[in-house]
C-alpha positions in Angstrom: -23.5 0.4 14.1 -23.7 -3.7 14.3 -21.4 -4.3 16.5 -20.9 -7.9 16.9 -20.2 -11.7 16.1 -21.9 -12.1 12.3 -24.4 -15.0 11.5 -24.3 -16.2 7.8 -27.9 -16.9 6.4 -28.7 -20.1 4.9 -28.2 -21.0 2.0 -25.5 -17.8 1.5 -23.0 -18.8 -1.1 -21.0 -15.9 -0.9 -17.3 -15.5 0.0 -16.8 -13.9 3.6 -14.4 -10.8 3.5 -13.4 -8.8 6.1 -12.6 -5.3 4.9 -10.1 -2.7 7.0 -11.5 0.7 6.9 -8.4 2.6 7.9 -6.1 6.1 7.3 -3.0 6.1 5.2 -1.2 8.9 7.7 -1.4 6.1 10.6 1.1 3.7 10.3 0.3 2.0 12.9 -2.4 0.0 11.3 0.0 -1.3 9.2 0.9 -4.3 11.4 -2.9 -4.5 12.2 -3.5 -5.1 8.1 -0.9 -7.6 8.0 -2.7 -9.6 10.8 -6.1 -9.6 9.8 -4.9 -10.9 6.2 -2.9 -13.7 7.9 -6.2 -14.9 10.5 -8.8 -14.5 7.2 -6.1 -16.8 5.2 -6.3 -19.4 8.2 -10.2 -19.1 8.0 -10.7 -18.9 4.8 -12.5 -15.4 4.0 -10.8 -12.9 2.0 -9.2 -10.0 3.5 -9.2 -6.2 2.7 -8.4 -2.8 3.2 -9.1 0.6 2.2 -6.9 3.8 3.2 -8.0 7.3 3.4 -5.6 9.9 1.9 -5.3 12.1 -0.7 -5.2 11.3 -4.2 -4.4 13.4 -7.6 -5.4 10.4 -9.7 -1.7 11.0 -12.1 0.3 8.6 -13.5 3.2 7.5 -10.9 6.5 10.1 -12.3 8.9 7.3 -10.9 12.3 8.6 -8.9 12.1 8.5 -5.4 9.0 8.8 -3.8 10.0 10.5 -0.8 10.0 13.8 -3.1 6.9 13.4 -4.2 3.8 15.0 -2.8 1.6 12.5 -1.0 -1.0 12.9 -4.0 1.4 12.0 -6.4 2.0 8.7 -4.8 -1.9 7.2 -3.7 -3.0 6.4 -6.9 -6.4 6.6 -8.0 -9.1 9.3 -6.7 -12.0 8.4 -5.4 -15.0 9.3 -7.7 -13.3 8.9 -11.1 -12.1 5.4 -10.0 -15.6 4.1 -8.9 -14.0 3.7 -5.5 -17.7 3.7 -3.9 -19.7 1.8 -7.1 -16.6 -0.8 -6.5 -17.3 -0.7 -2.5 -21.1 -1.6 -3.4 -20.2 -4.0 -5.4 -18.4 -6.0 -2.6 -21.2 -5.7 -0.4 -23.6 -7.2 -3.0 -21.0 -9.9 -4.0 -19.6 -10.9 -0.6 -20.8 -11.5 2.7 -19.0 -8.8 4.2 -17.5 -7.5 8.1 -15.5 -4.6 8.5 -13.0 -3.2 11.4 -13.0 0.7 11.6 -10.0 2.1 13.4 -11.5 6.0 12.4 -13.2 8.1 10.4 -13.5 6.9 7.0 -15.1 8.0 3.7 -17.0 4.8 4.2 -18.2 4.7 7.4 -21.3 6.9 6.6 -22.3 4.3 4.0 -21.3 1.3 6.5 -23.9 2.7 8.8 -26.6 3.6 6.2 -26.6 0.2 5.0 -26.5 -1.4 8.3 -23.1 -3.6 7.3 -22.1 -5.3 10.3 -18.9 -4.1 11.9 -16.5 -6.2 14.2 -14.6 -3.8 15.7 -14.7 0.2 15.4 -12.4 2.8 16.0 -10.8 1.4 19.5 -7.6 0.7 20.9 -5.1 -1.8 18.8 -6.0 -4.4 21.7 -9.6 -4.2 21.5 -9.3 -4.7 17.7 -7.3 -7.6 18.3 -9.4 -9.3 21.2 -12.6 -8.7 18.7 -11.4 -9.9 15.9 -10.1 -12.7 17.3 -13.2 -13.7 18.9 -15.0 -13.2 16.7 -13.4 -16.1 14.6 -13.1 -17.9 17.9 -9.4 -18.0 18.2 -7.1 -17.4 20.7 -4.4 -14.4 21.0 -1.2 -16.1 18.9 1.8 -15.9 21.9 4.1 -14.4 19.3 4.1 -10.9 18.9 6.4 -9.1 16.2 7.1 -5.2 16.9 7.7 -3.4 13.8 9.9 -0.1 14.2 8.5 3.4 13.5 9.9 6.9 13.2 12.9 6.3 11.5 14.6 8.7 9.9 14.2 10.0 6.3 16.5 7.1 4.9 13.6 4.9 6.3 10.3 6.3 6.5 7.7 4.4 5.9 9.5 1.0 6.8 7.1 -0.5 8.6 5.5 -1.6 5.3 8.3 -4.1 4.2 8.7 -6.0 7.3 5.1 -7.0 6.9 6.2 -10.5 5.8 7.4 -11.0 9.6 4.0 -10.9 10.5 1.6 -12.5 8.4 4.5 -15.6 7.8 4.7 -15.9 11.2 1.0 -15.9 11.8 1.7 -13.6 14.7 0.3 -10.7 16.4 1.5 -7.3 14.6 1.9 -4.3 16.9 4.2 -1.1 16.3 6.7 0.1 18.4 4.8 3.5 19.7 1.9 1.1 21.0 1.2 1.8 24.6 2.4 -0.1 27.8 -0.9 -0.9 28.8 -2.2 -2.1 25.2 0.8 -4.6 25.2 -0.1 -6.0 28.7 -3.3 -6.4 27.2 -2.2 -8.8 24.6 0.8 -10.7 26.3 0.1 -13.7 27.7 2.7 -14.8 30.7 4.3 -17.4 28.2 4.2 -15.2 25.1 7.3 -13.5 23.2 8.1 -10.3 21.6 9.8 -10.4 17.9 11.6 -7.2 17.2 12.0 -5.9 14.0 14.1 -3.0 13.2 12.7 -1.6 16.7 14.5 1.0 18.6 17.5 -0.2 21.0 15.4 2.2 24.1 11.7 0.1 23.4 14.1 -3.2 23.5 15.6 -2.5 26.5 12.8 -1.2 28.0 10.3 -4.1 26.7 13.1 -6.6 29.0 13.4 -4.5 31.8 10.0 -4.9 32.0 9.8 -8.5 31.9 9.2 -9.4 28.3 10.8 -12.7 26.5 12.3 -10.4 23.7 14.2 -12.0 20.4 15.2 -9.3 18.2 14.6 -10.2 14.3 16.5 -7.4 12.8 17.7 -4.5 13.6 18.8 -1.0 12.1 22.6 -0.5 11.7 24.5 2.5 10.2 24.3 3.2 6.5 21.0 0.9 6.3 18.3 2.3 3.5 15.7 0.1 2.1 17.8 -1.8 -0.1 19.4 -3.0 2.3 17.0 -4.1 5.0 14.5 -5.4 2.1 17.2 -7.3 1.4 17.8 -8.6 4.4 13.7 -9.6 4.8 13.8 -11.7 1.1 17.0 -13.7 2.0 15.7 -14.4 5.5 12.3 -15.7 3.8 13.5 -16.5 0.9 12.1 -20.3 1.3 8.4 -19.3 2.1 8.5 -16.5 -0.5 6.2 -17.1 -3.5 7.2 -14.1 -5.5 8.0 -10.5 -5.0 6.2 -7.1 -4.8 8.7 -4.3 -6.2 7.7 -0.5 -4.8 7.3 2.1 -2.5 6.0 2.0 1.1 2.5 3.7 0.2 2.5 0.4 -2.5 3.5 -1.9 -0.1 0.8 -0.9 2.8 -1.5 -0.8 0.2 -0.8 -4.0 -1.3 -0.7 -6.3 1.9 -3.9 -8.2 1.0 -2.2 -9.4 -1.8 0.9 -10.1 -0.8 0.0 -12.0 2.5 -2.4 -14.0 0.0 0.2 -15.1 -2.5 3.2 -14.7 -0.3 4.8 -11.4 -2.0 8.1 -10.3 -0.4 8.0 -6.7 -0.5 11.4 -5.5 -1.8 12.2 -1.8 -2.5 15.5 0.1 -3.0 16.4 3.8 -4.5 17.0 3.4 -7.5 15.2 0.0 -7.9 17.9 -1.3 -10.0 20.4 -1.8 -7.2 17.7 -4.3 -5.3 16.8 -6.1 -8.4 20.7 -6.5 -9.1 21.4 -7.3 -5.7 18.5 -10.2 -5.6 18.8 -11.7 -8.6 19.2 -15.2 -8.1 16.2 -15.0 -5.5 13.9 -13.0 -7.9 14.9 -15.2 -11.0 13.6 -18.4 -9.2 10.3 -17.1 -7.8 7.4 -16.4 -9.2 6.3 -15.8 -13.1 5.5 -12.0 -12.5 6.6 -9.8 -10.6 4.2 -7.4 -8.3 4.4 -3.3 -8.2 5.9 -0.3 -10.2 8.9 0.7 -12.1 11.1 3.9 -10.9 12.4 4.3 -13.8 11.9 2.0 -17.2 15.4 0.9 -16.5 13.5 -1.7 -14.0 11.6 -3.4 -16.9 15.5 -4.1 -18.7 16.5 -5.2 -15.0 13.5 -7.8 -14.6 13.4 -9.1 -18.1 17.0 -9.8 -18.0 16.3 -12.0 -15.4 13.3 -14.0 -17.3 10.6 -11.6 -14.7 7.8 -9.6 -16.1 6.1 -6.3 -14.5 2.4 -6.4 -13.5 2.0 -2.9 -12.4 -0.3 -1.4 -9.5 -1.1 1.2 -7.9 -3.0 2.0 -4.7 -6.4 2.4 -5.2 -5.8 0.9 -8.8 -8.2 -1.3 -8.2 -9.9 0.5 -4.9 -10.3 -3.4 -3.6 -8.3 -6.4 -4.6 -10.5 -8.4 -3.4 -12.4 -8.0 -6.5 -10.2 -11.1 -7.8 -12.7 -13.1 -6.0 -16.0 -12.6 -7.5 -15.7 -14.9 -10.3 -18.0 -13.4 -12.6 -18.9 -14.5 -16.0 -20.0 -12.5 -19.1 -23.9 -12.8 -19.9 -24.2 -11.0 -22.7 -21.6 -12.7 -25.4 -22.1 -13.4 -29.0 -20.8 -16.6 -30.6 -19.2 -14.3 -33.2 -16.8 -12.6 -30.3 -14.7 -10.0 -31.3 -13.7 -11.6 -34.6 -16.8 -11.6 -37.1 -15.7 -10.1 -40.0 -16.0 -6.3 -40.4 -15.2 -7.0 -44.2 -14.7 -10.8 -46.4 -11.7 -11.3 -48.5 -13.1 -10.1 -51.6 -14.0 -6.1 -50.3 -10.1 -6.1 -48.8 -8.9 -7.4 -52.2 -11.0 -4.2 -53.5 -9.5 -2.3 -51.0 -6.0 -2.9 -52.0 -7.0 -2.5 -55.9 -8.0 1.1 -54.9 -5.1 1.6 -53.2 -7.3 1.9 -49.6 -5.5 2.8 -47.1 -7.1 1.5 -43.1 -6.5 3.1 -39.7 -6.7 1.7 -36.4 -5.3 2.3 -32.8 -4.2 0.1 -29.9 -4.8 1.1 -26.6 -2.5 -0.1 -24.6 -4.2 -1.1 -20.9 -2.9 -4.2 -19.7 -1.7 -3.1 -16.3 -4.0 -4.0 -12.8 -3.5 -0.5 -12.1 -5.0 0.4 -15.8 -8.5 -1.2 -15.3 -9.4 1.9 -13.9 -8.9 3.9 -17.7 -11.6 1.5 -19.1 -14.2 3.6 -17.6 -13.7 6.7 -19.6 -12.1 4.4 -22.5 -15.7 2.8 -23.1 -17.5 6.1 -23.1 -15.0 7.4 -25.4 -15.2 4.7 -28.1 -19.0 4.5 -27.5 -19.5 8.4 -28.4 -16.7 8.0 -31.7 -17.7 4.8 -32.8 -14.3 3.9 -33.1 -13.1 0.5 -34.2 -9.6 -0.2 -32.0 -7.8 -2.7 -30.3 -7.4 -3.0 -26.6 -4.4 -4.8 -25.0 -5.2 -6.8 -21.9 -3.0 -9.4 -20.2 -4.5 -12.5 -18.2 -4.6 -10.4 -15.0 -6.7 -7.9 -16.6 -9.7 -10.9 -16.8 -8.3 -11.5 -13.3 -9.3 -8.3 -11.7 -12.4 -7.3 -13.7 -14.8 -9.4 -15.4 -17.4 -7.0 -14.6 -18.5 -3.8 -16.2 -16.6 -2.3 -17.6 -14.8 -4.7 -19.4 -18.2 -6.3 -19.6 -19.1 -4.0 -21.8 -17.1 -5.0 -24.7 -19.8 -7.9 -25.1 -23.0 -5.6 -25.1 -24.4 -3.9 -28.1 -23.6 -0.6 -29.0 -27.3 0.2 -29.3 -27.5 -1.4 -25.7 -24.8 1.2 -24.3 -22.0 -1.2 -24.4 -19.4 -1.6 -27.3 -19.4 -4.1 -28.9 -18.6 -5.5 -31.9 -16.1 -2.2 -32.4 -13.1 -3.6 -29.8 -11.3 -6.4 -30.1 -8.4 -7.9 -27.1 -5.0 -8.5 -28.1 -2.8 -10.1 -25.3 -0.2 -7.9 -24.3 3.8 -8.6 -23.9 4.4 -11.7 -21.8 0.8 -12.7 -21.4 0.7 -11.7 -17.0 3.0 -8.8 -17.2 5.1 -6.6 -18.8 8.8 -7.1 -19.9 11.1 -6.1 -22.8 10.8 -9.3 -24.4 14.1 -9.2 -26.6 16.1 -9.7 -23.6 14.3 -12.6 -22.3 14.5 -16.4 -23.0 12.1 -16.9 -26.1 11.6 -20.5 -24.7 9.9 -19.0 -20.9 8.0 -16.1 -23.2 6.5 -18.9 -24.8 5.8 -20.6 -21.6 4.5 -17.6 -20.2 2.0 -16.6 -23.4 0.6 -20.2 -23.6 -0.2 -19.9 -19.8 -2.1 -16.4 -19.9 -3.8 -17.8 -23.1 -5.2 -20.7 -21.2 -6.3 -18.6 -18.3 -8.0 -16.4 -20.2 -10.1 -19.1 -22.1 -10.8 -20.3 -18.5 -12.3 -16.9 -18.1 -14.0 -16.0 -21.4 -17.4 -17.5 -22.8 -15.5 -19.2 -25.6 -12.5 -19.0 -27.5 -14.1 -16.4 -30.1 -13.6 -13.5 -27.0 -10.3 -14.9 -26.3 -6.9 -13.0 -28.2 -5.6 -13.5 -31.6 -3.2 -10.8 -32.0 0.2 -9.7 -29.5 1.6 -6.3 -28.7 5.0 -6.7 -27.4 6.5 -3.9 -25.6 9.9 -4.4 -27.4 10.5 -7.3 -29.4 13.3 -6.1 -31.5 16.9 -5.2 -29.6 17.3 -1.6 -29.3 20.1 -0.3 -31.4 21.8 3.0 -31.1 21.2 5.8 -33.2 23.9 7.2 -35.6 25.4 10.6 -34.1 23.6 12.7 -36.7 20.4 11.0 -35.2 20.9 11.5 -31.4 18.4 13.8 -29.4 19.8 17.7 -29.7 20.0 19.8 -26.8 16.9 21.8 -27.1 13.5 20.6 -29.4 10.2 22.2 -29.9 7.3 20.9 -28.3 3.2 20.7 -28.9 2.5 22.5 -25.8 4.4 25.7 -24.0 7.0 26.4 -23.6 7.5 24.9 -26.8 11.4 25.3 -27.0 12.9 23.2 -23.8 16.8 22.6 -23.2 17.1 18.7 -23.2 19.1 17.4 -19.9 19.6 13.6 -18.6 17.0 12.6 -16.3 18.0 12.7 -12.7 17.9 8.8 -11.8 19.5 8.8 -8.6 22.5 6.0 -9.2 21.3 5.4 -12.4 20.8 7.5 -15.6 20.9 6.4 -19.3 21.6 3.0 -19.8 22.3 2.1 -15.9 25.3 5.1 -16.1 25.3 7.7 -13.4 24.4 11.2 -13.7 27.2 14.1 -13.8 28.0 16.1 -10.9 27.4 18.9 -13.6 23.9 17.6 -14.5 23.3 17.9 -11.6 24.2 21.1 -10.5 22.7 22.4 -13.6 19.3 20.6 -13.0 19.3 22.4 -9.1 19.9 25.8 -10.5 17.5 25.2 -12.9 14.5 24.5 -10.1 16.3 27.9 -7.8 15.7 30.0 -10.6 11.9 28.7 -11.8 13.0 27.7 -15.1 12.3 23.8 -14.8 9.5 24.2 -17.1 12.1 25.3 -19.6 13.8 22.1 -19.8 12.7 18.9 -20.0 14.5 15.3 -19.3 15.8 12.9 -21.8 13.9 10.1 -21.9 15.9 7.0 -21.1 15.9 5.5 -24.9 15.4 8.2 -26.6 18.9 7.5 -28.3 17.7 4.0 -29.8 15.6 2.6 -32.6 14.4 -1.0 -32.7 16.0 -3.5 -35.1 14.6 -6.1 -37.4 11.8 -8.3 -36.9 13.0 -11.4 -34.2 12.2 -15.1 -35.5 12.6 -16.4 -32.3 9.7 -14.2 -30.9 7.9 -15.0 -33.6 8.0 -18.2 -32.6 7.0 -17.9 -29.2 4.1 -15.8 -30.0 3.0 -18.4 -32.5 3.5 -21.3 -30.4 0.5 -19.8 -28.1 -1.8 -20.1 -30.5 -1.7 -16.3 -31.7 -2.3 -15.3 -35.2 -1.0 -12.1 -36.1 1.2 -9.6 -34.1 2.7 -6.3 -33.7 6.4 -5.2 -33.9 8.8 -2.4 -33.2 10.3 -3.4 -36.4 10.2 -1.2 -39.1 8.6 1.6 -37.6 7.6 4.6 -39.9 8.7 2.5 -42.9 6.0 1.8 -45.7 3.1 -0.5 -44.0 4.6 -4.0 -45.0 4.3 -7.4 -43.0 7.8 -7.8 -41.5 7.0 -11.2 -41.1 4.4 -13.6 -42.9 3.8 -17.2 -42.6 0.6 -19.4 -43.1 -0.2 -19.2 -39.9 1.3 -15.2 -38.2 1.6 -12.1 -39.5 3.6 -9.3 -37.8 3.1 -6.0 -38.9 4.7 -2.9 -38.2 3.6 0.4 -36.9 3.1 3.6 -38.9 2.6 6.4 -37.1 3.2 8.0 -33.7 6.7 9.2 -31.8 9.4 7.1 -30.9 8.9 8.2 -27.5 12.1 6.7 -25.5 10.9 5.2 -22.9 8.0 2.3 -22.3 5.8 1.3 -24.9 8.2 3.5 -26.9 6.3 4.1 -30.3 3.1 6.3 -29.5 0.5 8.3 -30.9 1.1 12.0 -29.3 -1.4 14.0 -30.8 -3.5 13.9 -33.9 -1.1 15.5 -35.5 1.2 12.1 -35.5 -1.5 10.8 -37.6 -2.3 13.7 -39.4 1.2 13.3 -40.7 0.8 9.3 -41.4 -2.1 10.0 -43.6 -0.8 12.4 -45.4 2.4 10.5 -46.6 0.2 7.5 -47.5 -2.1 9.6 -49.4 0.8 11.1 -51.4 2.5 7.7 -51.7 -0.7 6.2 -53.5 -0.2 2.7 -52.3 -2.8 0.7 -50.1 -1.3 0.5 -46.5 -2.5 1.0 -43.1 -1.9 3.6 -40.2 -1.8 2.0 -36.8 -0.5 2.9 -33.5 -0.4 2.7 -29.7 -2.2 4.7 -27.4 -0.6 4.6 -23.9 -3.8 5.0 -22.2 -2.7 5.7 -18.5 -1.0 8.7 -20.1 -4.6 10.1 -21.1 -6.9 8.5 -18.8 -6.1 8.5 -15.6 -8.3 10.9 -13.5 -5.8 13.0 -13.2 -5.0 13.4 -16.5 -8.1 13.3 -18.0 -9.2 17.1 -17.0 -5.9 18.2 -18.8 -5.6 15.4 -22.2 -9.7 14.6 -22.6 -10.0 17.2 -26.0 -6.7 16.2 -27.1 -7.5 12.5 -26.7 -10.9 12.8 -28.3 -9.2 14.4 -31.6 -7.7 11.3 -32.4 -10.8 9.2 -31.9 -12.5 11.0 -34.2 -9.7 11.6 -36.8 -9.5 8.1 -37.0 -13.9 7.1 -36.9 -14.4 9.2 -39.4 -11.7 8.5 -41.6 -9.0 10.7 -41.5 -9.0 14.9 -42.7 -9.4 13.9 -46.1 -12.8 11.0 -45.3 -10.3 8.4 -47.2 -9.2 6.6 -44.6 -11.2 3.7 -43.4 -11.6 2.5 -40.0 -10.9 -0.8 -38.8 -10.2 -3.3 -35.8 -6.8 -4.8 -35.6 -7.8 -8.0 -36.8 -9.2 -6.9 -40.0 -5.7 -4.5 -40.6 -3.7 -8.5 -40.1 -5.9 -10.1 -43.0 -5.5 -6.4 -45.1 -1.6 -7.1 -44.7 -1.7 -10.8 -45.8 -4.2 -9.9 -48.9 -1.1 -7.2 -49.7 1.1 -9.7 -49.3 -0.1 -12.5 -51.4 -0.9 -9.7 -54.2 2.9 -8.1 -53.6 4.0 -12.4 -54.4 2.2 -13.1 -57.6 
């Protein structure tokens, strides 16, 4: 390999990054991560890093991630998720370096293509005394020791006290590095920081000379709550928002968070952490970083004014894709909003009692990006007209191809003009925006809308229509409508017992679960009859209420034209709301699924059943719904939903079992709704 200091041609535009080729199973290069990102921040490249492990490519189950296998947690899998197209791309984009501490599923392609390499596979000192030559700087005197092999209340630790290092600017080292190695790296005048190290490495580290201050340290009864909580107050002032998750998220993740100064927080369930730091969370940041345990978390955030943007490892492979500032080429002054039909044909339409169908897929997540690569084929091979719900960190994190591909042709293999973008919840995130201040969702729309149109050719590509995730307060069911104990299912066993999910701390509506639930849910697993019963979902006692003027409001007052509401759900298509300027319409079809986005499309046979009671009904209307695309998409579930998935693409492209449906994008389903309206009025 290149081994060596790098020489930038002239003339080269292109950002530097260094990228960390690393292993997920050695913690130890945890610290190593959180220094490199701090010394490419002082030098301005971007920093990276990529970690081996296994990966199942599923959607994260939530709960606590300790019983989990490994597979379950590390996100995206390699080939489905582009992880080497995504690794080319850098190296055509960037001016790039790496640091190898091991075999790596890129090295062979680092030495095929000759990318020069700063450090590979030595000791943590060497790394350190490379790299830092490299950039011509000297070994910082502080060095913070982050504690390792703790006990199952703690494993994985080392990830949240990251922030100690790359605040600090300091050296990074774990606990189990060698004698010898830390010699290496000590000058006579330098000082060891010690953070939840073990009492024996302290002591020894003074009886053998060492200036030792210890930063925190582990005390009876601590779990991550409490020691995450302990980080975020002690850098509370230098914090610029927060990254909510797991340890394999938070190792993942420290690119990102050393860049925009996310405090990793993290308690089991995550409810007690978000309660706990309220006041700290509620004045940082407009989003925050990382993934629910449970959709109690998005109640917890939004209550406090914060939205979710959810990731995943390896969802995107790189983060430093942010970067590349591309632009799309190929872009057609009409955008996504020329129209599929004028005024007149929908005023036909409703004469003949037409009835249109469209679907929203819902993919506004970083971690989601990833779905668009199957998503476009999909659509491509159906023709399907749809709408796809993006928020401004979706523009963020991939202006390329794929998303690219919703300006180019269909006949040029791209797919356009059948998708159009709606903007999803609170513009950077996601939140349940009933519960939040309607002044800051405004606030928060109007800014994703103007970084968007920073992003987009023209306004024409930029969103006209919102999906909220729920706009509408929840409202219990009557007792004759609550969940029964057992229900049949589309797939076996179809007849499951219904039990409260096992939240630990925190079950329906933030209550605890019963000793008996409990009990019951263990003998259950002893006995191999889990897959005879199958958890409540969270909301699944709830229905939304009536349309919200104050959201109205606030989606309006960014500029948006027409939206979607939990109101009325399964009630006759009707615009719930309807001024000269928005239109809110309501869904009608899919499951009422009780937890996060809540009203779905399950199978075909949710819109099988939609078209049939328009049909009967004789009235023009429309079927819409959401498609919760990470459910279906997602390598991992791909292999087991693809048929299912492709069913209701091409129920609704070719106009429903009876050919009398017509399909349509979102857009053109808003302007059907206001023609029925203004007929309905005179």
């Amino acid at each position: 390999m290149n081994i060596g200091r790098l020489s930038k041609k002239p003339g080269d535009s292109r950002k530097r990054l260094l990228l960390l080729l690393t292993r997920l199973s050695d913690f130890r290069t945890t610290p190593l991560a959180a220094t490199l990102a701090w010394v490419c921040r002082s030098n301005g490249w971007v920093f990276d890093a990529y970690y081996d492990s296994y990966h199942e490519g599923v959607h994260f189950p939530g709960g606590d991630w300790r019983d989990l296998d490994l597979g379950k947690v590390t996100g995206g899998t390699v080939c489905t998720d582009r992880h080497f197209e995504e690794f080319y791309l850098l190296l055509l984009r960037f001016d790039v370096a790496v640091v190898v501490t091991g075999e790596s599923v890129l090295a062979p392609s680092v030495k095929r293509l000759e990318v020069p390499v700063i450090a590979d596979n030595a000791s943590t000192a060497l790394v350190y005394r490379s790299v830092f030559a490299h950039f011509g700087m000297p070994l910082p005197k502080t060095i913070v020791m982050v504690g390792a092999n703790l006990d199952r209340a703690l494993k994985g630790m080392e990830a949240f006290l990251t922030p100690e290092i790359w605040l600090r600017e300091a050296l990074g080292v774990h606990e189990t590095i060698s004698d010898e190695e830390l010699k290496e790296l000590c000058e006579p005048d330098s000082e060891v920081l010690c953070s939840c190290v073990h009492d024996s490495v302290i002591q020894r580290l003074r009886q053998q000379g060492y200036r030792v201050q210890v930063v925190d340290r582990i005390h009876a009864g601590d779990d991550y709550s409490t020691v995450t909580k302990r980080m975020a107050t002690r850098w509370a002032d230098c914090a610029g928002g927060w990254l909510l998750g797991d340890p394999v998220l938070a190792c993942h993740w420290i690119p990102k968070s050393c860049e925009d100064r996310l405090v990793p927080i993290y308690g089991i369930p995550q409810q007690r952490i978000i309660r706990e730091l309220a006041d700290l969370i509620r004045g940082k940041g407009s989003v925050v970083y990382g993934r629910q345990s449970s959709d109690h978390d998005f109640f917890a955030l939004s209550r406090l004014n914060q939205s979710l943007q959810v990731v995943d490892p390896c969802r995107p492979p790189f983060q430093s894709v942010r970067h590349l500032n591309s632009t799309w080429i190929n872009s057609s002054r009409e955008g996504f909003f020329a129209p599929e039909y004028s005024d007149e044909e929908l005023r036909g339409f409703r004469r003949e009692k037409k009835v249109l169908v469209s679907l929203v897929f819902w993919s506004g997540m970083i971690r989601e990006l990833v779905n668009l690569y199957p998503l476009m084929d999909l659509i491509s091979s159906t023709r399907l007209r749809c709408g796809l719900v993006l928020t401004s960190e979706s523009f963020e994190y991939m202006m390329h191809p794929p998303l690219e591909l919703l300006t180019v042709p269909l006949e040029d293999g791209g797919v356009y003009p059948l998708v159009e973008v709606l903007l999803g919840s609170t513009g950077a995130g996601v939140a349940i925006e009933s519960v939040m201040d309607k002044r800051i969702v405004a606030q928060r729309l109007a800014e994703a809308m103007k970084a968007i149109k920073g992003k987009v050719p023209h306004e024409a590509y930029a969103p006209r229509g919102w999906w909220g995730t729920m706009d509408t307060d929840l409202e219990p069911l009557p007792w004759w409508r609550k969940p029964r104990p057992v229900k049949f299912f589309d797939e076996w066993p179809w007849l499951r017992l219904r039990i409260p999910a096992e939240v630990p701390g925190a079950a329906v509506d933030g209550q605890g679960n019963s000793g008996f639930v409990h009990r019951l849910r263990a003998a259950g697993r002893a006995m191999g009859l889990s897959r005879f019963a199958e958890p409540l979902r969270p909301y699944e006692g709830y229905r939304a209420g009536g349309i919200d003027r104050e959201m109205v409001d606030a989606v309006k007052s960014a500029g948006l034209q027409y939206m979607f509401t939990k109101a009325g759900f399964k009630s006759a298509p009707e615009a719930q709301y309807i001024d000269d300027e928005m239109v809110a319409l309501n869904y009608t079809a899919g499951q009422w699924d009780g937890w996060t986005p809540f009203e779905t499309v399950n199978s075909v046979r949710d819109l099988r059943q939609a078209e049939d009671k328009m049909l009967r009904g004789r009235r023009p209307g429309w079927i819409v719904s959401t498609i919760d695309t990470c459910q279906w998409t997602f390598g991992g579930e791909l292999w087991k939903k693809a048929p299912r998935l492709l069913d209701i693409c091409r129920f609704c492209s070719s106009g429903g079992k009876s050919g009398r449906l017509l399909n349509v994008k979102p857009f053109t389903l808003a302007r059907y709704a206001r023609i029925m309206a203004q007929a309905g009025r005179s």
